[in-house]
N, C-alpha and C positions, 0 to 999 in steps of 0.2 A: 357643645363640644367645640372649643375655638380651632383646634388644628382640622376639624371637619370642614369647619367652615371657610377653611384657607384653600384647601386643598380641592373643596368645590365652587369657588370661587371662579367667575368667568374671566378669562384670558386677562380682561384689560381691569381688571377691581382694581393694581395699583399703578395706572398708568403709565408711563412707559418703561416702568422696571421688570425686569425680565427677572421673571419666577423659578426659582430652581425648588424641588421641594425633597427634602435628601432625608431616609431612614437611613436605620443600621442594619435592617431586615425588612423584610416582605411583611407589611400587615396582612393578616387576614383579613380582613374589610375589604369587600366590592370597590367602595368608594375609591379607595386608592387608583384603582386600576381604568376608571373613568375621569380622573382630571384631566381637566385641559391645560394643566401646567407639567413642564417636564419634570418625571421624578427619578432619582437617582437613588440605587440602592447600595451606599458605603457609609459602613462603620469607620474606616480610615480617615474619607472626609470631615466628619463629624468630629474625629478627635482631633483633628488638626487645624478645627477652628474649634477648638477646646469648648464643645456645646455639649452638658453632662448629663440632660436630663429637657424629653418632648414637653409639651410645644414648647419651641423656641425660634425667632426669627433673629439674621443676621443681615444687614445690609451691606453688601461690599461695595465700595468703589471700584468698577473695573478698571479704571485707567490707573491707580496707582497700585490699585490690589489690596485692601487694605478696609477694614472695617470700621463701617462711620458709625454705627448703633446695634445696637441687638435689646430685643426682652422677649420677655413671656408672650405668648398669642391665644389671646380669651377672643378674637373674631376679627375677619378681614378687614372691618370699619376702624377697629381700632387698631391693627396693625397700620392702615392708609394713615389716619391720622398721626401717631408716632414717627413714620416715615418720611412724611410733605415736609416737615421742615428742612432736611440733608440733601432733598432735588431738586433745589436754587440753583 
């Protein structure tokens, strides 16, 4: 289960990008509630980076605001991998 494997993923899996991990409600899953990444629970957010359907990863630039990539998340290795090219 790749968003399992995000969500328990230790702090630094994608190196210095700071991990937001955002539902639209409360899983029931334990899991959730032992990540060491911060998780935010809003449906608002979600629609307003137009994300329609779990797992899903978005990479924002914080300093313009603005999204440099997004896909599907089959596992943190391959989410890292997707991601290392946009942290130049």
């Amino acid at each position: 289960m790749g968003c399992r494997n995000v969500i328990e993923a230790p702090a630094n899996s994608f190196g210095e990008v700071a991990v937001l991990i955002v539902a639209s409600a409360m899983p029931s899953e334990p899991w959730w509630s032992t990540s060491p990444h911060r998780v935010v629970i809003s449906a608002p957010l979600l629609m307003a980076l137009d994300v329609r359907w779990p797992p899903f990863y978005v990479l924002v630039d914080p300093v313009v605001g603005r999204v440099v990539t997004e896909g599907v998340i089959f596992g943190s290795e391959q989410v890292r991998e997707e991601i290392a090219p946009y942290l130049v």
